[in-house]
C-alpha positions in Angstrom: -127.9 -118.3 -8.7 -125.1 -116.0 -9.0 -122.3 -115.4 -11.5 -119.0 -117.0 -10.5 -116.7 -114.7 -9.2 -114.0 -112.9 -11.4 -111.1 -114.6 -11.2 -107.4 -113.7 -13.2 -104.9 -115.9 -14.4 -104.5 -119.8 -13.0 -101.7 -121.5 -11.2 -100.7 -122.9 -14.8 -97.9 -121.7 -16.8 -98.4 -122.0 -20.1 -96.4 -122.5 -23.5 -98.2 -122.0 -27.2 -97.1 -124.3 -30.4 -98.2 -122.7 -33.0 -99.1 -124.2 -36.9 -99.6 -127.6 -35.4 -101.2 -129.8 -38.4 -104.1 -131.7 -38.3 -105.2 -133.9 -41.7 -108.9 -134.1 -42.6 -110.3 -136.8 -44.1 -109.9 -135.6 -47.6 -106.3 -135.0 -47.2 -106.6 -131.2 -46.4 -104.4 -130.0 -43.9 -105.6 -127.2 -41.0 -103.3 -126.0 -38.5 -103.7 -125.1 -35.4 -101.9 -123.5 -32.2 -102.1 -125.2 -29.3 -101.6 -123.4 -25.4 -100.1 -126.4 -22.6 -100.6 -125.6 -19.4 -97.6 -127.1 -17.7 -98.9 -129.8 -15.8 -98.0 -133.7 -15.3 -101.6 -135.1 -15.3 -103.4 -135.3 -18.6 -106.1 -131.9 -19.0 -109.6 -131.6 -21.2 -109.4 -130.1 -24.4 -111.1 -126.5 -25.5 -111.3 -125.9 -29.2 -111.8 -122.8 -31.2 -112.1 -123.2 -35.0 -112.4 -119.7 -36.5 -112.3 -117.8 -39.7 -110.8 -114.6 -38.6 -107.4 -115.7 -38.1 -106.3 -118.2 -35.3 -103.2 -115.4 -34.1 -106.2 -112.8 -33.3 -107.5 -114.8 -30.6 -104.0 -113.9 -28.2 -105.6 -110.2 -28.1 -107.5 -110.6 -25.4 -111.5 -108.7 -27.9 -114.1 -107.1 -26.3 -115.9 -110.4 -25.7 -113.7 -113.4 -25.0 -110.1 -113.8 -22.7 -107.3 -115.0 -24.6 -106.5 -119.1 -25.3 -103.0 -117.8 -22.5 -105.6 -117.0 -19.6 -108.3 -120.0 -20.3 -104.7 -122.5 -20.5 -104.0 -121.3 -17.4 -106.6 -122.7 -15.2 -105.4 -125.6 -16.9 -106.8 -126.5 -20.0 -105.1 -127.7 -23.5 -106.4 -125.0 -25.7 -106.5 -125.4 -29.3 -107.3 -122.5 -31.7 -108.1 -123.7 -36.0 -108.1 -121.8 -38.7 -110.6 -123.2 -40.7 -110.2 -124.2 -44.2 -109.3 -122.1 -46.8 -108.5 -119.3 -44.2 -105.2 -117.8 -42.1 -102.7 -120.9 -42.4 -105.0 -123.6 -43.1 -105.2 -125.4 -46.3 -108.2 -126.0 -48.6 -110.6 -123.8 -50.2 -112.9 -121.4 -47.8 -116.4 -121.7 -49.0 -119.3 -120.3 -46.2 -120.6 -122.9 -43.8 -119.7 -126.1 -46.4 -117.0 -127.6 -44.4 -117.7 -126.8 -41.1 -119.5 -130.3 -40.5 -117.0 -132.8 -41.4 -113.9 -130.6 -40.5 -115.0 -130.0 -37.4 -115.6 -133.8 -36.1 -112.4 -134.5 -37.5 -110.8 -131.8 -35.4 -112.7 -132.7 -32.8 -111.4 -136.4 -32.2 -108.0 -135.3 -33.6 -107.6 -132.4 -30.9 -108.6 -135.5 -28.3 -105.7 -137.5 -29.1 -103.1 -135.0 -28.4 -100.4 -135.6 -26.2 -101.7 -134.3 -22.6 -105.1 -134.7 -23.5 -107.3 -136.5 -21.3 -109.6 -136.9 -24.5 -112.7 -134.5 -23.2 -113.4 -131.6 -25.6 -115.5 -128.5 -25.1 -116.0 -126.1 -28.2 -116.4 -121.9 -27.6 -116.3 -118.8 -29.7 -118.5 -116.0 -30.9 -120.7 -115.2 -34.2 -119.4 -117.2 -37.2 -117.2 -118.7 -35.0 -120.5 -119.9 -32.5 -121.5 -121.5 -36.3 -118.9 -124.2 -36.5 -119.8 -125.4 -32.9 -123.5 -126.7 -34.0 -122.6 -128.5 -36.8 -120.1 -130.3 -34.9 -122.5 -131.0 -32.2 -125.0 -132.3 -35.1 -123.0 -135.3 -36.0 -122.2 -135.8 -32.3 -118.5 -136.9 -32.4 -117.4 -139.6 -29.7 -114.9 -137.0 -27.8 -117.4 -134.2 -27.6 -118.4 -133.1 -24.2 -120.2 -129.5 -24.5 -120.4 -126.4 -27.0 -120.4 -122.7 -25.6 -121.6 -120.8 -29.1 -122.6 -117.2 -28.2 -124.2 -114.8 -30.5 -124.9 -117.8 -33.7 -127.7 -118.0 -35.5 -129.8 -121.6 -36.0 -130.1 -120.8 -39.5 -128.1 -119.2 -42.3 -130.9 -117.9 -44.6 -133.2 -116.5 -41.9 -132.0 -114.3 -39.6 -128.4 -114.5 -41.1 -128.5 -113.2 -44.7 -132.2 -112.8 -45.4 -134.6 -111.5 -42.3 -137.8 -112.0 -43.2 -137.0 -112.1 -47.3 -134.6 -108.7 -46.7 -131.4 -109.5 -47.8 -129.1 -107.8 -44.7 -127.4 -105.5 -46.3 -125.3 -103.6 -43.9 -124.4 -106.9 -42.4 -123.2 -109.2 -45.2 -121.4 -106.8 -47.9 -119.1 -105.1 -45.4 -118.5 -108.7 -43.4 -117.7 -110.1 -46.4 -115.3 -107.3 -47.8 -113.5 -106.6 -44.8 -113.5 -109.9 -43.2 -113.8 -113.5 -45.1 -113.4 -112.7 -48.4 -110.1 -110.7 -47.9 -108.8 -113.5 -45.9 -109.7 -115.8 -48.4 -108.1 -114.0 -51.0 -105.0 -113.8 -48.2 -104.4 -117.2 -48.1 -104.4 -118.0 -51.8 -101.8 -115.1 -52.0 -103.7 -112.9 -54.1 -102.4 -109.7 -52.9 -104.1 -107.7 -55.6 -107.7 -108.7 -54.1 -106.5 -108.1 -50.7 -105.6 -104.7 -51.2 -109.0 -104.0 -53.4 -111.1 -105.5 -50.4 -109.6 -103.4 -47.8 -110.0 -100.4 -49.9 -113.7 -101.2 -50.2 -114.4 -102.4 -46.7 -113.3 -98.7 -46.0 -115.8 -97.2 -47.8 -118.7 -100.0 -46.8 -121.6 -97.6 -46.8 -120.5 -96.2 -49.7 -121.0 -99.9 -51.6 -124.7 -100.3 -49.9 -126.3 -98.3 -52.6 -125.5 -100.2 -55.4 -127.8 -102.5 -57.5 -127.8 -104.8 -58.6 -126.3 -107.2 -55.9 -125.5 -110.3 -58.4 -122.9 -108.2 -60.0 -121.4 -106.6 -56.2 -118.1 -105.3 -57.6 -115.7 -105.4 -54.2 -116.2 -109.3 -54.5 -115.6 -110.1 -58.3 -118.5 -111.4 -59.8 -116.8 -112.5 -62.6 -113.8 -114.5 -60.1 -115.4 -117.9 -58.3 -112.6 -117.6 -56.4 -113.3 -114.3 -54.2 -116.2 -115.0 -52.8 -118.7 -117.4 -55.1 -120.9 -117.9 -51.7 -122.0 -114.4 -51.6 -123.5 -114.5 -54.9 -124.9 -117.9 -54.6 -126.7 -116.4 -51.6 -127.8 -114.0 -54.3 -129.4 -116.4 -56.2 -130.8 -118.5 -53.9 -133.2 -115.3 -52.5 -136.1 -118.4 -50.7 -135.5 -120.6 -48.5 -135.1 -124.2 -50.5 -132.4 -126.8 -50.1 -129.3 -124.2 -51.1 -130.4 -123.3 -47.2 -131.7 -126.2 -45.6 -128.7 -128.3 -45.7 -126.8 -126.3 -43.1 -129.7 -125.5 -41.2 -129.7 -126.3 -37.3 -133.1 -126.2 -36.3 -135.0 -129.4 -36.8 -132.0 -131.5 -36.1 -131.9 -130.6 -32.0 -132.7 -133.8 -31.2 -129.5 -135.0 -32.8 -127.0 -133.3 -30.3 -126.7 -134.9 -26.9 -124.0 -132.1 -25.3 -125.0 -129.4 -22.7 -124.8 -126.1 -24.2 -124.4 -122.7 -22.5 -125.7 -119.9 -25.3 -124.8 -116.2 -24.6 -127.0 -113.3 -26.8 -127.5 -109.5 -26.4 -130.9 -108.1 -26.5 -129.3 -106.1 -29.3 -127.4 -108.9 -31.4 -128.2 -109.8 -35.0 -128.9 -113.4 -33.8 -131.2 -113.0 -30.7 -134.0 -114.5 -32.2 -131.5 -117.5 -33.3 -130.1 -117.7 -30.6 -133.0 -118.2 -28.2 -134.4 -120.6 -30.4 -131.5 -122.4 -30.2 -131.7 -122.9 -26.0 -135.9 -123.2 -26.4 -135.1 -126.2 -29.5 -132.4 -127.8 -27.2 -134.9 -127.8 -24.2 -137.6 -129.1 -26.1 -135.9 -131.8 -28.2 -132.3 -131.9 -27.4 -131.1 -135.8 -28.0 -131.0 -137.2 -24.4 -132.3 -136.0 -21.2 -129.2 -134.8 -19.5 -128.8 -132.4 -23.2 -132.3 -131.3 -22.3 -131.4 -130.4 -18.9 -128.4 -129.2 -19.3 -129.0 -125.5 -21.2 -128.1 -122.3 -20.0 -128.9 -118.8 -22.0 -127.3 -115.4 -20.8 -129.3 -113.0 -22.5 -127.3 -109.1 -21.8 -127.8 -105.5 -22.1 -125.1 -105.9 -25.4 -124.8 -105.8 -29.6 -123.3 -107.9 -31.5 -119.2 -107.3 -30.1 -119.8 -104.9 -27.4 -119.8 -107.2 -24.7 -116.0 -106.1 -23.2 -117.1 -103.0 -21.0 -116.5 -100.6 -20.1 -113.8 -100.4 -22.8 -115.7 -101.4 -25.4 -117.6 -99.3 -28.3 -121.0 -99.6 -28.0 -124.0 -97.2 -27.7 -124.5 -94.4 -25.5 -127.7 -95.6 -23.5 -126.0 -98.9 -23.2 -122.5 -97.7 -21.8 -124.6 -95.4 -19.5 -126.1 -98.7 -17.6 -123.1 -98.9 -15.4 -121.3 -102.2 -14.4 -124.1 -103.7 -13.5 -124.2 -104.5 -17.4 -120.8 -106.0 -17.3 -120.6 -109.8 -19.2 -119.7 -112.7 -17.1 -118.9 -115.0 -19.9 -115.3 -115.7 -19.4 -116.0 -116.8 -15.6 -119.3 -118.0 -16.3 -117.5 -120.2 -19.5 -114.8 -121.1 -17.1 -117.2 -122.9 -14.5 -119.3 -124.7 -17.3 -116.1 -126.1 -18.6 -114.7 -127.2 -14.9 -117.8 -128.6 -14.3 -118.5 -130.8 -17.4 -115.0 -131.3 -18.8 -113.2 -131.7 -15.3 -116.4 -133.2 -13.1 -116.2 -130.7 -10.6 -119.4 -129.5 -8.8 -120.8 -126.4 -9.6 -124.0 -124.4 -9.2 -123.6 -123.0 -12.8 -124.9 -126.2 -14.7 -126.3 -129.4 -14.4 -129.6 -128.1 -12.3 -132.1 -127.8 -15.1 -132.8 -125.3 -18.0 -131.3 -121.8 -17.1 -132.8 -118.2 -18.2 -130.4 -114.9 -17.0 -131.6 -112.4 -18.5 -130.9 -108.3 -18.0 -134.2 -106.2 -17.5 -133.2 -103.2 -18.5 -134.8 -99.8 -17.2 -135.1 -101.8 -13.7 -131.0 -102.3 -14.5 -130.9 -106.2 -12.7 -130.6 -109.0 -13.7 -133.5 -112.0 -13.7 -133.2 -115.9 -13.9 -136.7 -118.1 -15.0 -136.3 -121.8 -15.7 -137.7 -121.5 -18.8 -138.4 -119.4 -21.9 -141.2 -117.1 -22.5 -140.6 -116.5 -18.5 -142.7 -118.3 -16.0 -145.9 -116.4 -15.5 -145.8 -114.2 -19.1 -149.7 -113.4 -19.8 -149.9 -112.1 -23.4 -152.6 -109.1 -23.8 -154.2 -108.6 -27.4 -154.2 -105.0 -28.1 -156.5 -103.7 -31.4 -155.2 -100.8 -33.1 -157.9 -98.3 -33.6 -157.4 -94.3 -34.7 -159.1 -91.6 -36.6 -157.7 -92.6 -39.6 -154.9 -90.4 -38.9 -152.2 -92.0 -37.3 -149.2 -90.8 -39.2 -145.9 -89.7 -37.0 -145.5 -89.7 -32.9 -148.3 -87.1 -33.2 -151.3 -88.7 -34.7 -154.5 -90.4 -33.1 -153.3 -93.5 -33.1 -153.9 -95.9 -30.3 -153.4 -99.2 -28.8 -156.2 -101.0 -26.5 -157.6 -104.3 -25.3 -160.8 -103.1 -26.6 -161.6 -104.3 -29.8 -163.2 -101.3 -32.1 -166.4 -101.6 -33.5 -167.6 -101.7 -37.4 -167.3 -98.5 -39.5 -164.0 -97.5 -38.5 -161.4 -95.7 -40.6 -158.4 -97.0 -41.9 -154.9 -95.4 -41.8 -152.7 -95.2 -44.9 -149.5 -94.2 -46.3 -147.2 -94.3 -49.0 -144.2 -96.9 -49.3 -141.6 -95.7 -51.8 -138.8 -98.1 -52.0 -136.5 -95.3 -52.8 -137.0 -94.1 -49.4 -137.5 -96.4 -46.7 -137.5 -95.8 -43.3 -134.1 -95.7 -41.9 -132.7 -98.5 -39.6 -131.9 -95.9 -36.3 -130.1 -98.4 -33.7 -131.9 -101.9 -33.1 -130.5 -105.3 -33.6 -127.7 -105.5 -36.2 -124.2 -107.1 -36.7 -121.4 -106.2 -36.1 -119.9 -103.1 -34.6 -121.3 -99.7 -33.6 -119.0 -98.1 -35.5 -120.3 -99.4 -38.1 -123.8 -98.6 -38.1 -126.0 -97.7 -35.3 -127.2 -100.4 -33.1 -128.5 -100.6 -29.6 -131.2 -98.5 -28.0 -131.9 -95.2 -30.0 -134.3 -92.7 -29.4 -136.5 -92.7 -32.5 -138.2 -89.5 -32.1 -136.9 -88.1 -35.9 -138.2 -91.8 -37.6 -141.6 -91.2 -35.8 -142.1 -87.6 -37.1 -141.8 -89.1 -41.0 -145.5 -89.4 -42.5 -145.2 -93.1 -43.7 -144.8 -94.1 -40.3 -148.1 -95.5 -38.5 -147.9 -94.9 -34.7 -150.4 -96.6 -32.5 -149.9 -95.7 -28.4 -151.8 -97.1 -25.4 -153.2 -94.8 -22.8 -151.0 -94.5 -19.7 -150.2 -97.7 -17.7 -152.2 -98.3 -14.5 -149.3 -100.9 -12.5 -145.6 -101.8 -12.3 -145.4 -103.8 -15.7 -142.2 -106.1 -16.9 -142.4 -106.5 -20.5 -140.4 -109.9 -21.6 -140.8 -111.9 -24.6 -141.8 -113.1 -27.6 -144.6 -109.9 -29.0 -146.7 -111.6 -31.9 -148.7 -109.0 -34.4 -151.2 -109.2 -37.5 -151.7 -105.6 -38.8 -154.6 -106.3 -41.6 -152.7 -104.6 -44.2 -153.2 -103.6 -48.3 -152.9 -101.6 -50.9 -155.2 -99.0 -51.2 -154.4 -98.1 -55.1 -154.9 -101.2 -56.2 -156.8 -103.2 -53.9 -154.2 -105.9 -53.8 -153.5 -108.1 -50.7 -150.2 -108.4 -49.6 -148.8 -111.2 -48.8 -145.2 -113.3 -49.3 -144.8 -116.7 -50.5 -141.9 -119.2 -49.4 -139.4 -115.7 -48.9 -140.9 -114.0 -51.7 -141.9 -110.1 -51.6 -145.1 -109.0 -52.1 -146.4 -108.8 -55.9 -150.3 -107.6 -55.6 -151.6 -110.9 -56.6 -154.7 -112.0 -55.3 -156.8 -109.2 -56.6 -159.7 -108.0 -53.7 -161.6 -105.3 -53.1 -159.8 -102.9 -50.0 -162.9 -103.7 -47.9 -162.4 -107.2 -48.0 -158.9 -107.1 -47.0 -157.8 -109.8 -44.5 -154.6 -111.3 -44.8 -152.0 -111.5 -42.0 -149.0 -109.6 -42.5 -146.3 -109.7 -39.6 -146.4 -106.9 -36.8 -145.4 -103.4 -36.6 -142.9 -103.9 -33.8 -142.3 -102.0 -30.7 -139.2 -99.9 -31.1 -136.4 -99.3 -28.7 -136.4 -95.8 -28.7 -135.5 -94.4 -25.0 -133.0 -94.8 -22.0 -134.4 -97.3 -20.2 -138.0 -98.6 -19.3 -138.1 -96.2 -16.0 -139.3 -93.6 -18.6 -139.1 -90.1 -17.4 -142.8 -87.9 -17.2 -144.6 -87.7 -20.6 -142.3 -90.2 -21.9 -143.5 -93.6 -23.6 -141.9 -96.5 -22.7 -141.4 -98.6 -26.5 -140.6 -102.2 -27.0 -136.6 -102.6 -28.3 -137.1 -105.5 -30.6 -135.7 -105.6 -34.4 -134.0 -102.6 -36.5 -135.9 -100.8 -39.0 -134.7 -102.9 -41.9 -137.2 -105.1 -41.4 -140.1 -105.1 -44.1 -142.9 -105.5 -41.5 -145.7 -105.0 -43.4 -146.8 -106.6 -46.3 -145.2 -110.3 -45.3 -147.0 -112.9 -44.2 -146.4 -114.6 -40.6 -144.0 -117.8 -40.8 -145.8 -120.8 -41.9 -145.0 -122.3 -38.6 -146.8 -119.8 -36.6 -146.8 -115.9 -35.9 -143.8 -113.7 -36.2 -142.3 -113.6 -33.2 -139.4 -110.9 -32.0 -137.5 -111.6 -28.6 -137.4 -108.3 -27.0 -135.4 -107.0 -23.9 -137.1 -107.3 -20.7 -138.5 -103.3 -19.7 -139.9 -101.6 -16.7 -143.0 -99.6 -16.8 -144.0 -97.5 -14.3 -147.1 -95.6 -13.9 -146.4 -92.9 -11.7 -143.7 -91.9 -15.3 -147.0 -92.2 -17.0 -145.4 -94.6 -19.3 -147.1 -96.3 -22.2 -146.6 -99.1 -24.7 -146.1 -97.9 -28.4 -146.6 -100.1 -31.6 -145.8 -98.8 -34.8 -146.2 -99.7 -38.6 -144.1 -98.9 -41.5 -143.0 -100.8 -44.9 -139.3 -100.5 -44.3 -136.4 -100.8 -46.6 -136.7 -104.1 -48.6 -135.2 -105.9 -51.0 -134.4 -103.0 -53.6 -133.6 -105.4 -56.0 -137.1 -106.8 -56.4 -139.6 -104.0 -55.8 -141.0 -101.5 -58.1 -139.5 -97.8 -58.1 -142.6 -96.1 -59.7 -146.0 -95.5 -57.9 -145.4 -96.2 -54.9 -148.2 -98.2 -53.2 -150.7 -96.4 -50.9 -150.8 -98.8 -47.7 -153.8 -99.2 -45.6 -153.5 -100.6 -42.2 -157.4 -101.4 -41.2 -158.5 -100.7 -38.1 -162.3 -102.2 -38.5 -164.1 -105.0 -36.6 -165.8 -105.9 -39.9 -162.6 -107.2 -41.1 -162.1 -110.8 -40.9 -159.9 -110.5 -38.2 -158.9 -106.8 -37.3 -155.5 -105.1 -36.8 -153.8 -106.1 -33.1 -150.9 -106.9 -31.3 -150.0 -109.4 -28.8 -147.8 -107.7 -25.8 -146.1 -110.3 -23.3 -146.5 -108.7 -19.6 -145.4 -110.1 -16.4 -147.2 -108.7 -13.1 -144.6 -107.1 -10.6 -142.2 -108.9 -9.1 -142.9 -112.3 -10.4 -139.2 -113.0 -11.7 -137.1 -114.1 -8.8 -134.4 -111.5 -8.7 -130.9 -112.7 -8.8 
């Protein structure tokens, strides 16, 4: 199954009405501009509702054509500024609206004049996030949703991963984005000018504390940005959260949905769960069947290539890397919205996914891939497996009673630095992508465990799962989290009777692809080194689990599999800034259930190549 081909502009000429009103069903009033293809018969409908300002979406970002080119081949295109935000009326507040406005856009933008009265939803990130809650309450006129890099919830994975608040993601998002175009809208100039200012100097603002009273975003003012520091105070996961939630209510949409992610996007993990909840429990059978997931060698926005800033080891694929969403997005809506046939949907659940190293892409039917075998690996040392350099290692074997246990100290004031990985939003922002991690590795509160060189040809694909048996040596404490909460010590035991589960060490992205050049070790690109992977306890639904990008290993490169351990930067706020605990990371059989990792392979060759 190939991509469709590239295609430019469509026999349609098109004219745009722009501030077109629609009236919610409070009274509010949204506006809109709306592309007509010039054309007798009456077209479907594709709708954009977005918070960064409806005029943005005629230059043509590094993701997405403009509403001109998708009107062209024919479609009534309709682009919403949401409430509160660009010309729309009402007052912006994160996520609350989204529901209601949205089905009431929905049906209006279905009884426009030259609307045949079939809608299809698209857009990227927050804009991804109105489509679900649309889908949710399943209005009559809705035909399919196209969200690409969205999450499935708002608390995990969105502003709190794994009880981290994310930092470098929300604050400067919020300053430079929402916020000032809140503050836009309401005409308060003064704000606007203070929130560029700061959204300037982002990483200058990440080192302040406390977050309750952020400056840039008026604590004092509920009408800057009040969801920010409700966020704040709502640091678990309780009904604040769980009301805007979209997993656990998959078997209330009944559209086919076609999910784009990047193995390097804030919202991978989202948004595969997203396609994996939709075939499991999507509301009817043809909503089941009809998911598609493009998974990409991209970040969060640099999907455009080659013009597009992303990082170097990512632009160095070639244009084999390209995205194929606007052609791809193209066929799903001339197939479902204008019933034409098509081998791009309506054939059954659809993986593509980009193995990088090999530099291809793969299809599966399903997700983990066909065939995935998941090895357990122990992790066993000396009791020295600090930096790149130490004894650690990684093997099917488990180790036998008496073994040592490797330590090191966590000092909140210095965590290990995030270097590349998944983020949001923009390289230029931060680091994200594939990064070699050679300088993190060398730091001595960094636990590296490496398996012996790899024997065969081996794609790694997946979900990776990990329990590192994990506490602190000063104390004796267990670590553990409890509904989001951090660590406190509680649960006083004795080091030798440690045996709580904390989630994995994770591989690490860390070189150009998974062909790894001699004496190079080929590592697992999964999640940034914000993460606080030790010291947490798994999900209470079942073991952490981190999609990662699909590698080559090859033997005759003598490449390896790394796994590595490290308390990294948490949640400042909340954890103590004297005496730093001394972690232990046991290694011994004795333990309840000893240190190990789960690594997803798939024998050579079993993928069907594109």
């Amino acid at each position: 199954m190939g991509w469709p081909p590239s295609t430019g502009a469509g026999p349609c000429q098109v004219t745009k009405q722009a501030d077109v009103p629609a009236r919610m069903r409070d009274g509010v009033v949204l506006k809109a501009d709306v592309y007509r293809p010039a054309v007798h018969e009456a077209v479907p409908v594709i709708l954009m509702r977005t918070q960064y300002g409806k005029a943005g979406a005629d230059i043509q970002p590094s993701r997405l054509q403009t509403p001109f080119w998708f009107a062209s081949h024919c479609y009534l295109v309709v682009v919403q500024d949401i409430r509160g935000l660009g010309a729309s009326g009402g007052t912006f507040y994160e996520y609350a609206n989204d529901a209601d406005d949205g089905y009431d856009t929905v049906e209006w933008a279905a009884a426009l004049p030259g609307s045949n009265g079939k809608v299809g939803m698209y857009g990227t990130s927050y804009v991804g996030a109105t489509q679900w809650p649309v889908a949710i309450r399943t209005p009559p006129h809705l035909v399919t949703i196209v969200p690409t890099n969205t999450s499935s919830d708002y608390y995990q994975n969105w502003t709190y991963e794994d009880g981290a608040f994310r930092l470098a993601f929300i604050e400067p998002w919020m300053m430079g984005s929402i916020a000032r175009s809140a503050a836009r809208q309401r005409g308060d100039l003064t704000t606007v000018a203070e929130l560029t200012e700061a959204g300037h100097n982002a990483a200058s603002w990440e080192h302040y504390r406390p977050y309750a009273s952020f400056p840039p975003l008026h604590p004092g003012d509920p009408a800057v940005a009040p969801y920010f520091f409700d966020a704040i105070r709502h640091p678990t996961y309780d009904e604040y959260w769980t009301r805007w939630s979209i997993r656990g209510h998959y078997d209330q949409v009944t559209v086919p949905v076609l999910h784009f992610e990047g193995w390097y996007d804030a919202f991978l993990a989202d948004g595969v769960e997203n396609f994996t909840g939709m075939v499991a429990h999507g509301g009817t059978a043809a909503a089941r069947a009809g998911q598609r997931i493009v998974i990409g060698p991209w970040d969060h926005l640099g999907w455009g290539r080659p013009g597009s800033i992303t990082a170097p080891m990512l632009k160095d694929i070639g244009p084999v890397a390209n995205s194929p969403i606007n052609e791809l997005m193209l066929a799903w809506f001339d197939h479902y919205l204008k019933g034409q046939s098509s081998t791009v949907a309506g054939s059954g659940p659809t993986v593509d996914y980009f193995e990088m190293g090999a530099n291809r892409w793969r299809s599966s039917t399903a997700w983990p891939v066909p065939g995935t075998r998941f090895t357990r690996y122990y992790l066993g040392s000396g009791g020295h497996a600090n930096t790149s350099i130490g004894d650690g290692t990684l093997s099917a074997q488990a180790p036998g009673a008496g073994g040592p246990t490797d330590t090191y100290r966590y000092d909140p004031s210095d965590p290990v630095p995030s270097v590349g990985g998944h983020s949001c939003c923009a390289a230029i922002s931060g680091p994200q992508g594939p990064y070699d991690q050679g300088p993190v590795e060398q730091r001595p509160d960094v636990l590296v465990y490496t398996t012996a060189p790899l024997t065969e040809g081996t794609e790694v694909t997946g979900p990776t799962h990990g329990h590192p048996v994990c506490g602190d040596l000063r104390t004796g404490h267990r670590l553990h989290r409890q509904a989001g909460r951090p660590a406190r010590g509680r649960d006083r035991a004795e080091p030798e009777q440690w045996h709580p589960e904390c989630p994995a060490a994770y591989f690490t992205g860390a070189r150009r692809t998974g062909h790894s050049r001699p004496g190079q070790r080929v590592h697992h690109p999964c999640v940034a080194d914000q993460l606080p992977v030790s010291g947490w306890e798994p999900d209470p639904a079942g073991d952490l689990q981190q999609r990662v990008p699909a590698v080559r290993a090859e033997p005759e490169h003598r490449s390896a599999l790394r796994h590595r351990h490290h308390l990294a930067g948490s949640r400042p706020d909340d954890l103590p800034r004297s005496r730093p605990p001394v972690l232990g990371v046991a290694a011994d059989r004795a333990v309840r259930r000893p240190s190990r990792a789960h690594l997803n392979h798939l024998p050579d060759g079993r993928v069907e190549r594109r």
